[in-house]
TILOKE-475044 format. One line per field, with one value per atom (N, C-alpha, C, O, CB): x, y, z. Coordinates in Angstrom, 3 decimals. Glycine has a CB too. Layout:
BEGIN
x = (X/...)
y = (Y/...)
z = (Z/...)
***
This chain:
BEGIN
x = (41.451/40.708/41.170/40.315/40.856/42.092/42.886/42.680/42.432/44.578/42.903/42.413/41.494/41.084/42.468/40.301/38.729/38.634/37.979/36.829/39.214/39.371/39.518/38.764/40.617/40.785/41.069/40.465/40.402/42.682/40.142/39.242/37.659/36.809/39.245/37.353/36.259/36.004/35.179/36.425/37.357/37.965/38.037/37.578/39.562/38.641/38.530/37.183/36.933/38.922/36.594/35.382/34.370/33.617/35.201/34.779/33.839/34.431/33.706/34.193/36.044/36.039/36.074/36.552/37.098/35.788/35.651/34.293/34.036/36.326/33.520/31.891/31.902/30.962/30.961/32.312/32.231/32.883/32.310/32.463/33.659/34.194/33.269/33.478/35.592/32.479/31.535/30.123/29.444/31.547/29.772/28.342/28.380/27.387/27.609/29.837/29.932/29.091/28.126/31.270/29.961/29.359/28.344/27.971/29.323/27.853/26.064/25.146/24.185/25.599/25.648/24.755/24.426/23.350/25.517/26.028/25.976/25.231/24.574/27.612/25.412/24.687/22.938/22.143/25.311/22.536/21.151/20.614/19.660/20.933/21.781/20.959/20.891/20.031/21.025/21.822/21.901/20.189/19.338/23.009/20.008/18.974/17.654/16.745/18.966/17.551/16.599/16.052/14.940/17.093/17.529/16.936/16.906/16.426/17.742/17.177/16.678/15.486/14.721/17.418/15.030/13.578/12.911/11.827/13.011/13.202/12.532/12.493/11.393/13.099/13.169/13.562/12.183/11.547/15.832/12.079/11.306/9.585/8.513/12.095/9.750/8.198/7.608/6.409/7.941/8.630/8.402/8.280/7.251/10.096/9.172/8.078/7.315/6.283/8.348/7.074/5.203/4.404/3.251/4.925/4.569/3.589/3.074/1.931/4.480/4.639/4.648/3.654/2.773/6.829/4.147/3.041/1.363/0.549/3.523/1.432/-0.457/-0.974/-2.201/-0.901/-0.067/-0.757/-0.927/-1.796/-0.019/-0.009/-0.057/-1.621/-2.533/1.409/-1.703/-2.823/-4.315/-5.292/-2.676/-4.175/-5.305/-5.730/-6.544/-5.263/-4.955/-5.410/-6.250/-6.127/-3.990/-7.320/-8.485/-8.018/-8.589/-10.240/-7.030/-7.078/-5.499/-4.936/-7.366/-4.813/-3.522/-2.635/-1.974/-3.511/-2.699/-1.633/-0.405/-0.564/-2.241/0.655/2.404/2.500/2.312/4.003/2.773/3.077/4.401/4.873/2.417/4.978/6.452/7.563/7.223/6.605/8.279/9.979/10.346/11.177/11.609/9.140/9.464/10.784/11.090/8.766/11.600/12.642/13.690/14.187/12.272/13.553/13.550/13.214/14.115/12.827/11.975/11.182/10.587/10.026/10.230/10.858/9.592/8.910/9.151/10.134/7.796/6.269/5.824/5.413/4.812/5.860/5.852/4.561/4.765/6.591/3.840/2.391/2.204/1.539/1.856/2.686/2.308/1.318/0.403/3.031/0.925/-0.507/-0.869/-1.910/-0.710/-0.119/-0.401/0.289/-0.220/-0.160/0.844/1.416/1.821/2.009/3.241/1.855/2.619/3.708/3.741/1.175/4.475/5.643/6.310/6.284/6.508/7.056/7.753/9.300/9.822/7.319/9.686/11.040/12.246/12.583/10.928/12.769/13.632/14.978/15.648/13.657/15.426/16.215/17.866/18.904/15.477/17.635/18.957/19.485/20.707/18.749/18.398/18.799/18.727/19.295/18.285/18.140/17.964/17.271/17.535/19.944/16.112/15.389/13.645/13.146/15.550/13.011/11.745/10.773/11.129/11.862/9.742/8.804/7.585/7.530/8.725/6.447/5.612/4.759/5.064/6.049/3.260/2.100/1.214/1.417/1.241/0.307/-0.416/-1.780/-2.297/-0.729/-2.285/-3.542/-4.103/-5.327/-3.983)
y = (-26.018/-25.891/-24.668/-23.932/-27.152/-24.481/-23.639/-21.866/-20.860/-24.370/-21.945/-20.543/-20.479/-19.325/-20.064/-21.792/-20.688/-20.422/-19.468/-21.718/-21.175/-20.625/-19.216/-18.426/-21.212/-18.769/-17.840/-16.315/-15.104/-18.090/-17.154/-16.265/-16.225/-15.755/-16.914/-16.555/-16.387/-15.291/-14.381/-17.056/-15.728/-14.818/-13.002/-12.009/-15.489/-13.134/-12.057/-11.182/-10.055/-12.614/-11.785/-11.685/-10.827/-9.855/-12.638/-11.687/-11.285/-9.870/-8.938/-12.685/-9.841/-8.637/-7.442/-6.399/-8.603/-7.379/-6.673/-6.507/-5.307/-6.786/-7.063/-6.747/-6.026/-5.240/-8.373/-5.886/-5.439/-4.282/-3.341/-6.154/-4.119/-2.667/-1.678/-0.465/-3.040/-2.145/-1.742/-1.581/-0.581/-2.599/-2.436/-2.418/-1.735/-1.589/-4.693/-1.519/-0.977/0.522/0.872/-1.003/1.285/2.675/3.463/4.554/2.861/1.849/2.332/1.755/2.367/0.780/0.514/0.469/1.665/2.032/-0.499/2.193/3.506/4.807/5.600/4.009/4.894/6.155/5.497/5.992/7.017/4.532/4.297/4.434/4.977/2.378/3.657/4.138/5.293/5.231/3.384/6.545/7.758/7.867/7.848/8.085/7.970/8.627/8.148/8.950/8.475/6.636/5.999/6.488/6.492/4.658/6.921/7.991/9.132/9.691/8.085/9.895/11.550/11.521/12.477/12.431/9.863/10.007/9.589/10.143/9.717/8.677/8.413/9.571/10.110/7.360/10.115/11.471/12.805/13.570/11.968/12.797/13.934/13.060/13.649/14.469/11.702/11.186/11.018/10.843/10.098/11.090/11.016/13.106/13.575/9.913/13.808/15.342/15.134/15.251/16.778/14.750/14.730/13.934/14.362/13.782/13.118/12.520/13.655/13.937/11.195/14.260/14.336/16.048/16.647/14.384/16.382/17.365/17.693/18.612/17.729/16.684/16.039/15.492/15.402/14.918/14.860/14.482/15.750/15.850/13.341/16.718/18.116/18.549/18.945/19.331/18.355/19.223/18.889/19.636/19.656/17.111/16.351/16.064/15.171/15.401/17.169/16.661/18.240/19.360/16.109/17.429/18.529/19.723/20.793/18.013/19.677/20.959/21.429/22.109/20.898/21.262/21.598/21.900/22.920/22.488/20.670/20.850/19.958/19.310/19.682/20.371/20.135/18.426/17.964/21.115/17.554/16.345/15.860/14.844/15.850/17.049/16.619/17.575/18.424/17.571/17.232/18.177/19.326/19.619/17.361/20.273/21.886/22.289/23.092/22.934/22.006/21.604/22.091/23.073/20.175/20.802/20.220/20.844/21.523/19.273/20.818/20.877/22.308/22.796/19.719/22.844/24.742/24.553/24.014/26.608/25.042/24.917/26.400/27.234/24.373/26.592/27.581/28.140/27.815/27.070/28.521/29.149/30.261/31.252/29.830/30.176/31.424/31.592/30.954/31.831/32.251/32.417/31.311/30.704/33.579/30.994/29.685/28.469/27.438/29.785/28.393/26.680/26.824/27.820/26.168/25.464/25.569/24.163/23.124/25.415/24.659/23.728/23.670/24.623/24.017/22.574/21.685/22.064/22.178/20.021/22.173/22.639/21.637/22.222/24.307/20.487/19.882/20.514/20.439/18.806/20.997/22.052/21.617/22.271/22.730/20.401/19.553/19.169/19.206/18.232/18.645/18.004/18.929/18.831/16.943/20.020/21.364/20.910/21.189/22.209/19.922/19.819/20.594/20.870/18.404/20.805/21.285/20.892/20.775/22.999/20.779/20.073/21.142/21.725/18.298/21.183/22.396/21.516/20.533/23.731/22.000/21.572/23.031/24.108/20.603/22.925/24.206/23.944/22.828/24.459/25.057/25.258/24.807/24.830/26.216)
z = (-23.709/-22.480/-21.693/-21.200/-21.644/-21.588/-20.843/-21.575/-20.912/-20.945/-23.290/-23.723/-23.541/-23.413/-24.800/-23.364/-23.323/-21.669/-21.248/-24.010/-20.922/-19.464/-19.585/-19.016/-18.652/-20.552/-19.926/-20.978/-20.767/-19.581/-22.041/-22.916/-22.295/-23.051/-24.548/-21.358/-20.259/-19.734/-19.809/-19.246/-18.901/-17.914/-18.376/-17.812/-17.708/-19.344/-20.255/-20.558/-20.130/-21.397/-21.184/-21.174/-20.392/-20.454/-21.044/-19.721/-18.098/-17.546/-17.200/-16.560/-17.510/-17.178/-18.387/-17.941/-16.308/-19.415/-19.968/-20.142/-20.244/-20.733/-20.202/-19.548/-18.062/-18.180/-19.293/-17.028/-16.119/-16.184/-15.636/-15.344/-16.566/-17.157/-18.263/-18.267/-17.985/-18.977/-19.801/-19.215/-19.448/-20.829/-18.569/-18.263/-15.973/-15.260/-18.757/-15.577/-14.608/-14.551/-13.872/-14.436/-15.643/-15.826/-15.630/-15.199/-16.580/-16.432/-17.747/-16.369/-15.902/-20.098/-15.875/-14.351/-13.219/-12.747/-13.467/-12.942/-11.925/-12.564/-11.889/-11.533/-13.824/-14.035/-14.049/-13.250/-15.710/-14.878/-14.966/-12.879/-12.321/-15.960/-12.367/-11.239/-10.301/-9.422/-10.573/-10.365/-10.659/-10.879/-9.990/-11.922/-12.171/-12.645/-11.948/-11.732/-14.085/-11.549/-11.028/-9.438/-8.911/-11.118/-8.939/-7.452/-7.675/-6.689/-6.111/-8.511/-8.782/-9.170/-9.049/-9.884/-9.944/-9.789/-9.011/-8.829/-10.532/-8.389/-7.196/-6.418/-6.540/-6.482/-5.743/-4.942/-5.800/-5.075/-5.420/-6.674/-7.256/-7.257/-7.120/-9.118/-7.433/-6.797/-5.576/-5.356/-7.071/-4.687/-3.253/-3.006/-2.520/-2.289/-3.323/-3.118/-3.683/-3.023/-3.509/-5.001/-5.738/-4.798/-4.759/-7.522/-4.173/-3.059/-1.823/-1.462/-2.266/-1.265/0.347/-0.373/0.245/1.599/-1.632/-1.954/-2.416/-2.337/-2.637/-2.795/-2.753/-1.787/-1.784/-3.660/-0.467/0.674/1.552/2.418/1.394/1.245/1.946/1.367/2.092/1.395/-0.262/-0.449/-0.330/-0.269/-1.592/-0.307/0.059/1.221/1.458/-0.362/2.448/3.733/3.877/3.381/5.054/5.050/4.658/5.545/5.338/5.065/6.529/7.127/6.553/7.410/8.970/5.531/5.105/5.958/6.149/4.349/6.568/7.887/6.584/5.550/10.022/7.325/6.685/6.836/7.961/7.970/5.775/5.833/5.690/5.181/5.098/6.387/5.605/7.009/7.832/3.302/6.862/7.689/7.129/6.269/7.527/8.135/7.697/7.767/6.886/8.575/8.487/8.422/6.811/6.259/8.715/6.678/5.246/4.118/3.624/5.157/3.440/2.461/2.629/3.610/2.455/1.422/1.618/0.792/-0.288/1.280/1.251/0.344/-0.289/0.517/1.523/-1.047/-2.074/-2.733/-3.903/-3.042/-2.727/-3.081/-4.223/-3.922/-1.793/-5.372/-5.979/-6.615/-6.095/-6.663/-7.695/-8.234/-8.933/-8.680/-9.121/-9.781/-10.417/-9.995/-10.435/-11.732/-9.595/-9.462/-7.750/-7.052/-10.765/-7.468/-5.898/-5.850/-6.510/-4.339/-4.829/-5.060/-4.036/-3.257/-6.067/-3.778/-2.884/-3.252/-4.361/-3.133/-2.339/-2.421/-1.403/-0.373/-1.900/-1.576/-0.992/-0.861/-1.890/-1.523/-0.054/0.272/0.616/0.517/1.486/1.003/1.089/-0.234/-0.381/1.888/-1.654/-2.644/-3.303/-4.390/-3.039/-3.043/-3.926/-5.805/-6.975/-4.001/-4.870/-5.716/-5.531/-4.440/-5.865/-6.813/-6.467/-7.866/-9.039/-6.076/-7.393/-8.089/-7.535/-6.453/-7.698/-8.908/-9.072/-9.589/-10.263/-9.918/-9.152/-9.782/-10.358/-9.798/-8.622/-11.432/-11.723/-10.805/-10.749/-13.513/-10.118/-9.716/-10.354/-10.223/-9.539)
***
């Protein structure tokens, strides 16, 4: 009774030591994407509003215009996301 107590015990923390990691990085990755779908939003509501007024913290975010693609520039996360004309 007492070894599987403590062969439990064991157990358990050696799962939490293993699956600690693989949790923090999967969710890592889960807000860099979230973070890059929220500019793909705040950048199509910029382009779907009819007088292209700024939907977002000029501030913040630079909006980028070149010949072919335009793009959102989050300037704090020094992330940027591009769509093609």
């Amino acid at each position: 009774m007492f070894i599987d107590f403590m062969l439990s015990i064991f157990i358990i923390i050696l799962l939490s030591g293993t699956l600690l990691p693989l949790v923090t990085t999967l969710n890592k990755n889960i807000e860099k994407e979230h973070s890059k779908i929220k500019l793909y939003q705040i950048l199509y509501q910029t382009l779907q509003s009819s007088n292209h007024e700024f939907k977002y913290d000029v501030s913040r975010y630079k909006y980028i215009n070149f010949n072919n693609q335009i793009c959102l520039e989050d300037e704090k996360k020094n992330e940027k996301v591009c769509i093609k004309k």
